[in-house]
CHARMM internal coordinates of N, CA and C (Angstrom, degrees):
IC EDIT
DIST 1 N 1 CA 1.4574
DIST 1 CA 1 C 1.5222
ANGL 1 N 1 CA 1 C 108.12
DIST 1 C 2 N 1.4861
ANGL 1 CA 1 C 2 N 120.97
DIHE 1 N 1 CA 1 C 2 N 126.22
DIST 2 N 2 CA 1.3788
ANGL 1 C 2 N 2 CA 113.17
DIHE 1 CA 1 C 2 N 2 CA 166.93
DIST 2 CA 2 C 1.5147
ANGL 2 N 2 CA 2 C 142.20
DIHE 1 C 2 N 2 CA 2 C -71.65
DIST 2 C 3 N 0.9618
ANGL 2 CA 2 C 3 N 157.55
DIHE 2 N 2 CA 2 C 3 N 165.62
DIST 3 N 3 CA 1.4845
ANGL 2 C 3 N 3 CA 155.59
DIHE 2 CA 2 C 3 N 3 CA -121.92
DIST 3 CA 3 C 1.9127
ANGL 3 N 3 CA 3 C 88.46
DIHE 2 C 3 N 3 CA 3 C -102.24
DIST 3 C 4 N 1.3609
ANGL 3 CA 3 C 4 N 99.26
DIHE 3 N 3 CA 3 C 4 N -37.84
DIST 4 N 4 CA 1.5827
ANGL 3 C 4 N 4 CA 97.21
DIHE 3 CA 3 C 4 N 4 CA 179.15
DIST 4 CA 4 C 1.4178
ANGL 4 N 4 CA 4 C 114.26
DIHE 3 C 4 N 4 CA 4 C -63.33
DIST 4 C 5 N 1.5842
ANGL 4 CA 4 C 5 N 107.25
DIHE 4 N 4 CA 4 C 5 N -42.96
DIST 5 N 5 CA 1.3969
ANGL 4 C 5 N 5 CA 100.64
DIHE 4 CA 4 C 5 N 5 CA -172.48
DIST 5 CA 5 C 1.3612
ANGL 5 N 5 CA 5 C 112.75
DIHE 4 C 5 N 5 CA 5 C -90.75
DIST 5 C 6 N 1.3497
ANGL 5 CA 5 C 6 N 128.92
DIHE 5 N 5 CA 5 C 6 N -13.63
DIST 6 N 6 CA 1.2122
ANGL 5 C 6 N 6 CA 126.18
DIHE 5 CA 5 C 6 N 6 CA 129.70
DIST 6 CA 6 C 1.5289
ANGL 6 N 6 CA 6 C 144.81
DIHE 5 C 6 N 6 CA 6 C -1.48
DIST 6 C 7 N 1.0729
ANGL 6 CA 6 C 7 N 116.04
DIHE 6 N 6 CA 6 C 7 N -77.10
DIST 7 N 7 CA 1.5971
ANGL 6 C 7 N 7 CA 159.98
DIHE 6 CA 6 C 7 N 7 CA 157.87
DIST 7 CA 7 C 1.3584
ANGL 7 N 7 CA 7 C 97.93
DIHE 6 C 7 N 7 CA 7 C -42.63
DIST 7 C 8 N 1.0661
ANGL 7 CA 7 C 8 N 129.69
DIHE 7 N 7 CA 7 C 8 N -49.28
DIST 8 N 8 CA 1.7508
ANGL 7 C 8 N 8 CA 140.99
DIHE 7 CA 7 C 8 N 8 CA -176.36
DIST 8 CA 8 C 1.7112
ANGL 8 N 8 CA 8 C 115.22
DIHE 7 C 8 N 8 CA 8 C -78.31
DIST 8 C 9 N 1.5429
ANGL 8 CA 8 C 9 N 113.70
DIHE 8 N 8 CA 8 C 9 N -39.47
DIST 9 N 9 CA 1.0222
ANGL 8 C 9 N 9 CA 113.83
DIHE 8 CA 8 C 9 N 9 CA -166.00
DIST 9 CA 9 C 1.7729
ANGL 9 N 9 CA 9 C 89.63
DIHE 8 C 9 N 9 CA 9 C -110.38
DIST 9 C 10 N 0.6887
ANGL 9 CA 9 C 10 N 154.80
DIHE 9 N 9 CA 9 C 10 N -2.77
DIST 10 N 10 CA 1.3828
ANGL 9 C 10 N 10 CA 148.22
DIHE 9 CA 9 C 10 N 10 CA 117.94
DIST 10 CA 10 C 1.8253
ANGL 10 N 10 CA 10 C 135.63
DIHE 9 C 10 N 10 CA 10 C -39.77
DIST 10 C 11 N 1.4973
ANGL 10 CA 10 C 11 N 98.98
DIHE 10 N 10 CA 10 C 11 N -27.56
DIST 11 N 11 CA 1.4187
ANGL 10 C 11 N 11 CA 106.86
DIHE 10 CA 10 C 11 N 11 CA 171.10
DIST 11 CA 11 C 1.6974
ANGL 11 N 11 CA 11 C 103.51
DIHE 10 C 11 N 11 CA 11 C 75.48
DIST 11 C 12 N 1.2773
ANGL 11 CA 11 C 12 N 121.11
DIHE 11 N 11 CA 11 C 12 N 41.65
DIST 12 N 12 CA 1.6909
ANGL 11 C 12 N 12 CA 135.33
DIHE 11 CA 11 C 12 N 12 CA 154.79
DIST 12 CA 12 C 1.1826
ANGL 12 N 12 CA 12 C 98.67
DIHE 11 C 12 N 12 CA 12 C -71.56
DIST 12 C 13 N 1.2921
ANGL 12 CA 12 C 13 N 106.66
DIHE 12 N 12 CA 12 C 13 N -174.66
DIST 13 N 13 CA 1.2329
ANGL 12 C 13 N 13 CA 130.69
DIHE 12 CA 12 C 13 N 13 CA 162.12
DIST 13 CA 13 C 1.6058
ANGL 13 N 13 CA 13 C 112.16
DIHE 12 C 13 N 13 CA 13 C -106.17
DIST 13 C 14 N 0.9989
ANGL 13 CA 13 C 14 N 137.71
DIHE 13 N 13 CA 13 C 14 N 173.13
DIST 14 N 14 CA 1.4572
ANGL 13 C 14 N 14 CA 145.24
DIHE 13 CA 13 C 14 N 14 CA 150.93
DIST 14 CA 14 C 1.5681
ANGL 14 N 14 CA 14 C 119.82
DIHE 13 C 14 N 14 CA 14 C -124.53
DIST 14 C 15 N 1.1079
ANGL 14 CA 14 C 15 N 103.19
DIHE 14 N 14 CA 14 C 15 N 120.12
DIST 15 N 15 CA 1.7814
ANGL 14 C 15 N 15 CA 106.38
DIHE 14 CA 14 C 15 N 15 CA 173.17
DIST 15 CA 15 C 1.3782
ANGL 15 N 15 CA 15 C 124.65
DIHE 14 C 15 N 15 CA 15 C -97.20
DIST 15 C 16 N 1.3052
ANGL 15 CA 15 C 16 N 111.07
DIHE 15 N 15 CA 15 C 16 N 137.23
DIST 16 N 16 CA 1.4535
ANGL 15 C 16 N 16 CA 106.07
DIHE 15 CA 15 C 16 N 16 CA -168.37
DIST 16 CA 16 C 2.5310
ANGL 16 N 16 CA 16 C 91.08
DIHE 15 C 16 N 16 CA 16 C 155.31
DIST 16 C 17 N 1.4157
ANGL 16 CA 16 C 17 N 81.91
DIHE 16 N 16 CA 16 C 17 N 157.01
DIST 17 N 17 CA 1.3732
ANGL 16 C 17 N 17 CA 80.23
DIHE 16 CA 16 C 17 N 17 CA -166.53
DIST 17 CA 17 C 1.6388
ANGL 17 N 17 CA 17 C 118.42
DIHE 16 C 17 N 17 CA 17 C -99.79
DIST 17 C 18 N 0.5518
ANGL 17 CA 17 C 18 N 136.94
DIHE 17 N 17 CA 17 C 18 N 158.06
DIST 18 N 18 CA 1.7025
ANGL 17 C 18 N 18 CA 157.50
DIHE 17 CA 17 C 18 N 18 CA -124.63
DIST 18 CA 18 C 1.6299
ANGL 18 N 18 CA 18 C 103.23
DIHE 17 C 18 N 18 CA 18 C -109.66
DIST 18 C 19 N 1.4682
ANGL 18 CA 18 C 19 N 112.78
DIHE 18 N 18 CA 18 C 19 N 76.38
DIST 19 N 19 CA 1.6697
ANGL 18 C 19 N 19 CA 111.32
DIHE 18 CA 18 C 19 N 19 CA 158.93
DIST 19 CA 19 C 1.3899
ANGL 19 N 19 CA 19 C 123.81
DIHE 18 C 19 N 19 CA 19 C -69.59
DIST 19 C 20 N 1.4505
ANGL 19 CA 19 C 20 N 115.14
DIHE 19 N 19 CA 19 C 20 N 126.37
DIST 20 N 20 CA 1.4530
ANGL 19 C 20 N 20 CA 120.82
DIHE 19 CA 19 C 20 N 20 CA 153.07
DIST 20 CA 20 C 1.6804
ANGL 20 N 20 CA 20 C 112.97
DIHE 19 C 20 N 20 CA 20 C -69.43
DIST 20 C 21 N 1.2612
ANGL 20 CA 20 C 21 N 120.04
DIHE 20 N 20 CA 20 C 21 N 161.66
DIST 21 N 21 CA 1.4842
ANGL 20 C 21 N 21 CA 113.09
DIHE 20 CA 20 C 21 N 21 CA -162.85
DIST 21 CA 21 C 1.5757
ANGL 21 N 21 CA 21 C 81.29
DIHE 20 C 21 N 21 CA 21 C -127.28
DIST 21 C 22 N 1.3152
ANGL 21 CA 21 C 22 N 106.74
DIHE 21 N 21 CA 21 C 22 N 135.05
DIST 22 N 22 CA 1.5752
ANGL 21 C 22 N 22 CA 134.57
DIHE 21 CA 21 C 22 N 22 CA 179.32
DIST 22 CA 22 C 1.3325
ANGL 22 N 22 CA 22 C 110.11
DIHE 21 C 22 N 22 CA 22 C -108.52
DIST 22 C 23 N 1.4975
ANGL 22 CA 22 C 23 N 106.85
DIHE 22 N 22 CA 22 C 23 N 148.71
DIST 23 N 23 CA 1.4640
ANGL 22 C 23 N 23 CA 85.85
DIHE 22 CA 22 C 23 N 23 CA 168.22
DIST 23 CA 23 C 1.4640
ANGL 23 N 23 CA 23 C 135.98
DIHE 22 C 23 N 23 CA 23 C -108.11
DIST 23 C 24 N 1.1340
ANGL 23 CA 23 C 24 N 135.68
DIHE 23 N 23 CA 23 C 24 N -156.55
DIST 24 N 24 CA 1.5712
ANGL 23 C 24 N 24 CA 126.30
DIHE 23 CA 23 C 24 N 24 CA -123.60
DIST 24 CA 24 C 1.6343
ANGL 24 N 24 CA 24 C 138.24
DIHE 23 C 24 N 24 CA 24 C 11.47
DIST 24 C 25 N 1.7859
ANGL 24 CA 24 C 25 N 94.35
DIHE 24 N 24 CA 24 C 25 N 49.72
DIST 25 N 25 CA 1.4912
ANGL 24 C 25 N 25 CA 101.68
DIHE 24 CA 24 C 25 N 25 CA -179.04
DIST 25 CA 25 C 1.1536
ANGL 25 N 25 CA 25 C 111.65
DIHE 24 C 25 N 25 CA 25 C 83.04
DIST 25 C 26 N 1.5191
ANGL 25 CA 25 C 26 N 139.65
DIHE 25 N 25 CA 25 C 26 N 33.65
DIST 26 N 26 CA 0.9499
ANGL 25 C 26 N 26 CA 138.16
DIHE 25 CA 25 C 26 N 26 CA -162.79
DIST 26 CA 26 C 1.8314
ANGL 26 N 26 CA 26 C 103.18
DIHE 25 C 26 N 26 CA 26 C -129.16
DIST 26 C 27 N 1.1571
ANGL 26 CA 26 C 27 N 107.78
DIHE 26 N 26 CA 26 C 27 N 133.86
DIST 27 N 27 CA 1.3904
ANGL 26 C 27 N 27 CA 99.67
DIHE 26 CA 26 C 27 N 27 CA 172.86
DIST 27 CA 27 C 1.7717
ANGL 27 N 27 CA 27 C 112.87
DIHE 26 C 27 N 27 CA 27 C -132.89
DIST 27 C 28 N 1.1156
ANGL 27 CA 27 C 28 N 100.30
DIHE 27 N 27 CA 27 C 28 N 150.51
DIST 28 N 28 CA 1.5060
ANGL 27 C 28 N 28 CA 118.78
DIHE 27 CA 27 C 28 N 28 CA -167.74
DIST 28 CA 28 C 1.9713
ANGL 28 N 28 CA 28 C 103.91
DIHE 27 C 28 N 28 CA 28 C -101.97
DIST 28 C 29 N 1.6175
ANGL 28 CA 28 C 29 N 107.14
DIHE 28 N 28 CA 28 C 29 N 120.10
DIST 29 N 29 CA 1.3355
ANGL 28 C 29 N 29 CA 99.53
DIHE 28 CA 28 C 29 N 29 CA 159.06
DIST 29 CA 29 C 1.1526
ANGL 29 N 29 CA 29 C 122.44
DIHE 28 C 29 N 29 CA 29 C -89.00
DIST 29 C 30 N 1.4571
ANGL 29 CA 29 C 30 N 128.68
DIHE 29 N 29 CA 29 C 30 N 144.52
DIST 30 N 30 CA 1.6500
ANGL 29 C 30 N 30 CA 147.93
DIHE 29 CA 29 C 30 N 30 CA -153.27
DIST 30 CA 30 C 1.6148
ANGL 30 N 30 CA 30 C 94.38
DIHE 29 C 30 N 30 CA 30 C -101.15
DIST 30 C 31 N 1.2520
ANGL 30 CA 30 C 31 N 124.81
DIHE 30 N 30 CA 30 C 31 N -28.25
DIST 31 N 31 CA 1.7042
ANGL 30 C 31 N 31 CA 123.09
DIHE 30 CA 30 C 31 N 31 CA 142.07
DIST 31 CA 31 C 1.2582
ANGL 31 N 31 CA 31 C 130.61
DIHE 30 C 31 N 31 CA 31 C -15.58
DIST 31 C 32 N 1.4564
ANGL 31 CA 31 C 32 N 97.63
DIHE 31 N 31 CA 31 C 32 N -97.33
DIST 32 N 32 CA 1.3551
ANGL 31 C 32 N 32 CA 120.56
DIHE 31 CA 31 C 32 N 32 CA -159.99
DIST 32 CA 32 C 1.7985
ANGL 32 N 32 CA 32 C 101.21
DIHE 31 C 32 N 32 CA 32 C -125.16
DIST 32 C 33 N 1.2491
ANGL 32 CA 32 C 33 N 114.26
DIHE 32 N 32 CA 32 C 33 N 24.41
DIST 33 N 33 CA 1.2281
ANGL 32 C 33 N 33 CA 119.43
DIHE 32 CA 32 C 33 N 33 CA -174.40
DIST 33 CA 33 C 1.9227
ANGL 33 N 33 CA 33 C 129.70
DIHE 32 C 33 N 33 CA 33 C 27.37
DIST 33 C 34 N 0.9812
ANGL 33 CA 33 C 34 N 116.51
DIHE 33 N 33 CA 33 C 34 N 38.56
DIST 34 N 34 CA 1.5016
ANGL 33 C 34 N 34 CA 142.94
DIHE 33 CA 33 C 34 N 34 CA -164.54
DIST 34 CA 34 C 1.5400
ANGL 34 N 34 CA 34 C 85.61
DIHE 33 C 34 N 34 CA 34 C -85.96
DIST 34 C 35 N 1.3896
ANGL 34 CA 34 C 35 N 106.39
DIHE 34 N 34 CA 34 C 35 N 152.64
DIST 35 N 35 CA 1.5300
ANGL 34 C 35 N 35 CA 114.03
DIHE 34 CA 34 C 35 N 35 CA 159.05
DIST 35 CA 35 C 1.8493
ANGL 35 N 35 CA 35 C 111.20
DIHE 34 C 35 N 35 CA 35 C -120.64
DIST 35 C 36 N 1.2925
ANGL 35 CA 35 C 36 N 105.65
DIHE 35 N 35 CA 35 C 36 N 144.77
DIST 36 N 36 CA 1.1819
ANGL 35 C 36 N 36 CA 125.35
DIHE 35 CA 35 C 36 N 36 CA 177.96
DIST 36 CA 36 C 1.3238
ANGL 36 N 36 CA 36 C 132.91
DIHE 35 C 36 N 36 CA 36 C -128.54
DIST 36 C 37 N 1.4926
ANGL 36 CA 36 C 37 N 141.09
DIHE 36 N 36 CA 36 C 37 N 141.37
DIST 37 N 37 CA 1.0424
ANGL 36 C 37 N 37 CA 121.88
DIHE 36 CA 36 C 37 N 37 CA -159.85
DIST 37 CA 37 C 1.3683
ANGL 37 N 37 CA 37 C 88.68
DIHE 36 C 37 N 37 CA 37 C -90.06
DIST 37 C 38 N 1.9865
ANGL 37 CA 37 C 38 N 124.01
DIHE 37 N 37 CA 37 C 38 N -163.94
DIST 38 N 38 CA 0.9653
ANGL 37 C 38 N 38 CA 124.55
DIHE 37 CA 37 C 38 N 38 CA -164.56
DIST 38 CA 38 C 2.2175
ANGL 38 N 38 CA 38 C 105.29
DIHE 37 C 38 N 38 CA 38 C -81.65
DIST 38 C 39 N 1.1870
ANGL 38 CA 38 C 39 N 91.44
DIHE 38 N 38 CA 38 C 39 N -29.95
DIST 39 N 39 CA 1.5980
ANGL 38 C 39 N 39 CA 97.69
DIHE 38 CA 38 C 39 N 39 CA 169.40
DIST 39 CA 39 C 1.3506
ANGL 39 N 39 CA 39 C 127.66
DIHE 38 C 39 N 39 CA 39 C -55.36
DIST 39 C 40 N 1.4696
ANGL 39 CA 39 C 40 N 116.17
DIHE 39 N 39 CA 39 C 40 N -52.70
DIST 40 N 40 CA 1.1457
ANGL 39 C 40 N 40 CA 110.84
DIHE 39 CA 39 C 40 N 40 CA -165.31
DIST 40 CA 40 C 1.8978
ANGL 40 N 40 CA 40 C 104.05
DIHE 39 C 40 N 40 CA 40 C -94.29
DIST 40 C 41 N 1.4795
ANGL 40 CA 40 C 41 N 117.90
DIHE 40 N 40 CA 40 C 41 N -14.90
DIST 41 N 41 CA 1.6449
ANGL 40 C 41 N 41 CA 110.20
DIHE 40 CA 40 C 41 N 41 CA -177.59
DIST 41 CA 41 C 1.6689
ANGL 41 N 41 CA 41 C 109.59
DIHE 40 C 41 N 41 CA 41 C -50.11
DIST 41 C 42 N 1.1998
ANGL 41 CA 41 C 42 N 113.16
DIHE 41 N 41 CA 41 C 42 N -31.22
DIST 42 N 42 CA 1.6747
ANGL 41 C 42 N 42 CA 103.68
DIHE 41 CA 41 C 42 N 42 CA -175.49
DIST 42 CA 42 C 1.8654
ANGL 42 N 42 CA 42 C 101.30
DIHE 41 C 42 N 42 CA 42 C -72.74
DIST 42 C 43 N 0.8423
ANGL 42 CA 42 C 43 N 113.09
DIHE 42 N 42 CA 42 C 43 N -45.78
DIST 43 N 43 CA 1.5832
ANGL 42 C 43 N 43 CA 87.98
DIHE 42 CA 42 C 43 N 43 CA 179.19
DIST 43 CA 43 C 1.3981
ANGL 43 N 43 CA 43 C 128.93
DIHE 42 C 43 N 43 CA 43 C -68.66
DIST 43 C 44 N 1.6919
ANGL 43 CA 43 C 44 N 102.80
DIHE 43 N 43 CA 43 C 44 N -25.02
DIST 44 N 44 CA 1.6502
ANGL 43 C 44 N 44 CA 103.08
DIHE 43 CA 43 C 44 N 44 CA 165.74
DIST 44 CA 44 C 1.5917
ANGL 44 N 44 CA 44 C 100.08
DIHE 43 C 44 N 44 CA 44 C -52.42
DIST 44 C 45 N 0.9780
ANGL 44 CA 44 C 45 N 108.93
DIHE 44 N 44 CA 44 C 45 N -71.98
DIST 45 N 45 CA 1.9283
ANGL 44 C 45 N 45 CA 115.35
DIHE 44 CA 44 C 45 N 45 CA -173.18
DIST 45 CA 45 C 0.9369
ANGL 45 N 45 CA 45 C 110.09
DIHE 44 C 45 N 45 CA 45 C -3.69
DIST 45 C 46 N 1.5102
ANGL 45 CA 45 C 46 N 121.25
DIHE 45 N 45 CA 45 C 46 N -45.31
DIST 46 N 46 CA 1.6992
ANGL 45 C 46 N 46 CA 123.96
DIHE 45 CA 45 C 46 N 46 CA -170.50
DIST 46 CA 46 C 1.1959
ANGL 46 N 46 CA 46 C 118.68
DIHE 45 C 46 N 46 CA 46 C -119.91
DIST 46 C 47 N 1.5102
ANGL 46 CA 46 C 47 N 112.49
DIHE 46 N 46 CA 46 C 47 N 40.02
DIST 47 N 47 CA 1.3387
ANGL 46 C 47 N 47 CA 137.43
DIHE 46 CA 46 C 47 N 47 CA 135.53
DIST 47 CA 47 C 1.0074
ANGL 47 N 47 CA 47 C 135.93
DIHE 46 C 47 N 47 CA 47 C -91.25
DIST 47 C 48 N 1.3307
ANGL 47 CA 47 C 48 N 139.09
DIHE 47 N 47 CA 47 C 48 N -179.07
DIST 48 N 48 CA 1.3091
ANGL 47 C 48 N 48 CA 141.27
DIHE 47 CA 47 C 48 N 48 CA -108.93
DIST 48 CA 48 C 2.0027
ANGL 48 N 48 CA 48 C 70.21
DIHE 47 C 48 N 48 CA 48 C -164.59
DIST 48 C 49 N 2.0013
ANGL 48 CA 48 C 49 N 121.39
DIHE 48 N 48 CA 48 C 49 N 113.78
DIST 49 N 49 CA 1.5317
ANGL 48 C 49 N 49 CA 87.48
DIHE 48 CA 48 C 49 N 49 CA 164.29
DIST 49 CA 49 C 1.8586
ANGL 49 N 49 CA 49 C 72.85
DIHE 48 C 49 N 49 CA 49 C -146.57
DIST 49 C 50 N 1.2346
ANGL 49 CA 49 C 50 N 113.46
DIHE 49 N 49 CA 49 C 50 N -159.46
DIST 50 N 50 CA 1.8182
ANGL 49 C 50 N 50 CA 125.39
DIHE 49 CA 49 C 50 N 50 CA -165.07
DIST 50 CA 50 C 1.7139
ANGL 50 N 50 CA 50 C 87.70
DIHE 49 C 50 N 50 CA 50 C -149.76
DIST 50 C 51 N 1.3870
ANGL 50 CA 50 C 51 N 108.39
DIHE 50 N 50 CA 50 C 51 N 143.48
DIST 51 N 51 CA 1.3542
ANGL 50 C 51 N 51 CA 121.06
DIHE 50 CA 50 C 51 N 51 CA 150.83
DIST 51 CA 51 C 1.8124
ANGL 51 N 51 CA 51 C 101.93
DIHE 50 C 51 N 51 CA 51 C -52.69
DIST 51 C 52 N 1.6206
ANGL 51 CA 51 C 52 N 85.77
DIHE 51 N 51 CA 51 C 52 N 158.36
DIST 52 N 52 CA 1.4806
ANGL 51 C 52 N 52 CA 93.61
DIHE 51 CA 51 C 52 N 52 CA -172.82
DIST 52 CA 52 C 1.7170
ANGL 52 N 52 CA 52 C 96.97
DIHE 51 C 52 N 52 CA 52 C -93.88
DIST 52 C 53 N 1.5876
ANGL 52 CA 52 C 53 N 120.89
DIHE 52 N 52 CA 52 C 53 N 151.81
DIST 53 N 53 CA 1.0487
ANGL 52 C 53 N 53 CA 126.25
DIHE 52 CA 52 C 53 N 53 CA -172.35
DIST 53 CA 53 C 1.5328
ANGL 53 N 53 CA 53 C 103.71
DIHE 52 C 53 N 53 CA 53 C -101.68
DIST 53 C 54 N 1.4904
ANGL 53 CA 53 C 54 N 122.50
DIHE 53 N 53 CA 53 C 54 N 129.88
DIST 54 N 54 CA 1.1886
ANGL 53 C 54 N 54 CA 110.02
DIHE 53 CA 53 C 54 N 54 CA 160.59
DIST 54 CA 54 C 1.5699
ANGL 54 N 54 CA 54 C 116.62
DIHE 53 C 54 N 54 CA 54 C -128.10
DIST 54 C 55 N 1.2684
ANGL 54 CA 54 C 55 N 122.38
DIHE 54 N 54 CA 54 C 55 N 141.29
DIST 55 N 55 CA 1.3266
ANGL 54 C 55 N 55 CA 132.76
DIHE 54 CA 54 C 55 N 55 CA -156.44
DIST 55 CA 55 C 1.5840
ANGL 55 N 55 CA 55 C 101.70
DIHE 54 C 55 N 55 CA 55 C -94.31
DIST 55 C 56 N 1.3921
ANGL 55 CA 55 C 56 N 142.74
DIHE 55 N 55 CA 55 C 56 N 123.21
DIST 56 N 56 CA 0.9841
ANGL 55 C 56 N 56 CA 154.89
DIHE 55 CA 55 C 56 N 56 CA 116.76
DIST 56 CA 56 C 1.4877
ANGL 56 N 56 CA 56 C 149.47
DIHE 55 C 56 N 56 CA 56 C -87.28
DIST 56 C 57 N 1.3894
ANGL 56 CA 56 C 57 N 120.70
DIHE 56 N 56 CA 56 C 57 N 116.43
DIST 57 N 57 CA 1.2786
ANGL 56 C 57 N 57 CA 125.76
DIHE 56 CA 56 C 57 N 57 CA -161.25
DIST 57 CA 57 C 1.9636
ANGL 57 N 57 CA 57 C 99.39
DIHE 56 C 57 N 57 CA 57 C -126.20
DIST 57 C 58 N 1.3626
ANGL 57 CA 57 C 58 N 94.21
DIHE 57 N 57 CA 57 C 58 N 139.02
DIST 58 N 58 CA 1.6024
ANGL 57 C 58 N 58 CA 104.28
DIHE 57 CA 57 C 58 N 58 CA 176.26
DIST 58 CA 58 C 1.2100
ANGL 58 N 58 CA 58 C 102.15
DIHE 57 C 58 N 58 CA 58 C -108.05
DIST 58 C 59 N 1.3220
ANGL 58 CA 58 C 59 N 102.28
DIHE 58 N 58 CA 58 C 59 N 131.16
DIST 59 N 59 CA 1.5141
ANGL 58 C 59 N 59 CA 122.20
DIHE 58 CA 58 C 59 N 59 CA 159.92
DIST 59 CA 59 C 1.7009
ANGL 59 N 59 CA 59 C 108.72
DIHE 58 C 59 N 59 CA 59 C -70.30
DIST 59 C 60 N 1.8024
ANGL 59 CA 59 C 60 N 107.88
DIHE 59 N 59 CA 59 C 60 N 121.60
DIST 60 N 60 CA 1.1502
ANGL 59 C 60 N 60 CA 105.98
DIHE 59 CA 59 C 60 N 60 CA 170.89
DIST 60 CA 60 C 1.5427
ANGL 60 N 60 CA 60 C 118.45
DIHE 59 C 60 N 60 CA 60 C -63.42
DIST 60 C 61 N 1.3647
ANGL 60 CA 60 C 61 N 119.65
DIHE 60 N 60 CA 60 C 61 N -50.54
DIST 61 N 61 CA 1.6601
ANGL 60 C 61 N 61 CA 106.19
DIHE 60 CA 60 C 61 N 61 CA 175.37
DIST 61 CA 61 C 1.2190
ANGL 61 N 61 CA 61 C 124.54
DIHE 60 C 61 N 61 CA 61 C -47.22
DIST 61 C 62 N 1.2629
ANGL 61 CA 61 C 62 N 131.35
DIHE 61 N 61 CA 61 C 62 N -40.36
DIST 62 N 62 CA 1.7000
ANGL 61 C 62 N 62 CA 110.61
DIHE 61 CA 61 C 62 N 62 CA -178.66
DIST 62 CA 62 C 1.4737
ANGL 62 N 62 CA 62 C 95.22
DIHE 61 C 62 N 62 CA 62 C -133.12
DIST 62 C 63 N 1.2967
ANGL 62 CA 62 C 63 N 136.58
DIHE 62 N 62 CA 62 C 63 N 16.33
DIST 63 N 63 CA 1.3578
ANGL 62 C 63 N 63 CA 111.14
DIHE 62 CA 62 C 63 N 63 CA 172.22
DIST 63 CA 63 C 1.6709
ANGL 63 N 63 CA 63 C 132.19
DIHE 62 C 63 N 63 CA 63 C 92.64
DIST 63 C 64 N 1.6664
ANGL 63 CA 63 C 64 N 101.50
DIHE 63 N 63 CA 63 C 64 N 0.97
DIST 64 N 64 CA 1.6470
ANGL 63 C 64 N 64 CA 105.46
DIHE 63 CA 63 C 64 N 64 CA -155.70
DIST 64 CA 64 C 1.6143
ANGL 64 N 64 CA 64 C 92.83
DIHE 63 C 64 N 64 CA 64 C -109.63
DIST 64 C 65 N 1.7091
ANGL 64 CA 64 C 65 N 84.64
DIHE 64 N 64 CA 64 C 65 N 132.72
DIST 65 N 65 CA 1.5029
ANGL 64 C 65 N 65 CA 90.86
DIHE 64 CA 64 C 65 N 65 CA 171.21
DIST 65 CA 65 C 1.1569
ANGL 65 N 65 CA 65 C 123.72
DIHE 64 C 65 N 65 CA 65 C -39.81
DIST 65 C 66 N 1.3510
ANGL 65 CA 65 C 66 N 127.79
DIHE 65 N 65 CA 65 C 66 N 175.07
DIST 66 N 66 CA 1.6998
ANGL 65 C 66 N 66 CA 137.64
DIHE 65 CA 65 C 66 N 66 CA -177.69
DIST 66 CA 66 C 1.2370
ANGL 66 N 66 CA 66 C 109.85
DIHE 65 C 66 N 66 CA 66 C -165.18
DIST 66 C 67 N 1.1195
ANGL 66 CA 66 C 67 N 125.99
DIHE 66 N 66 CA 66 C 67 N 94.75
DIST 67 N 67 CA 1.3305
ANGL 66 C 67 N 67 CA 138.06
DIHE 66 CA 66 C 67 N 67 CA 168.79
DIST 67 CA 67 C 1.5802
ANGL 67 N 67 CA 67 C 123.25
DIHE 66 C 67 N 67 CA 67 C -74.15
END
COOR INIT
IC SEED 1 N 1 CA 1 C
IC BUILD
């Protein structure tokens, strides 16, 4: 049995961050929303990344976004 499934059937926890699965092998981090294929997401994992910031400001006269 591997250390993952381990960890599961013991009732641990596991740390490590949370891919959505895209398709054609593609996976999405729930982080920093980056896409990765299935190769390279494990080394993101054990990085260090930030949600992406996006700036919005309303114009009081009419209301329109401003990026």
């Amino acid at each position: 049995m591997s250390t993952k499934n381990r960890s599961r059937a013991n009732g641990t926890d596991q740390i490590g961050k949370v891919f959505v699965v895209r398709g054609h092998g593609l996976r999405e981090c729930l982080v920093c929303g980056e896409v990765f294929t299935r190769s390279t997401a494990p080394s993101h994992a054990e990085t260090t990344c930030y949600p992406a910031v996006e700036f919005c400001l309303l114009t009081s006269e009419r209301g329109e976004h401003v990026t």
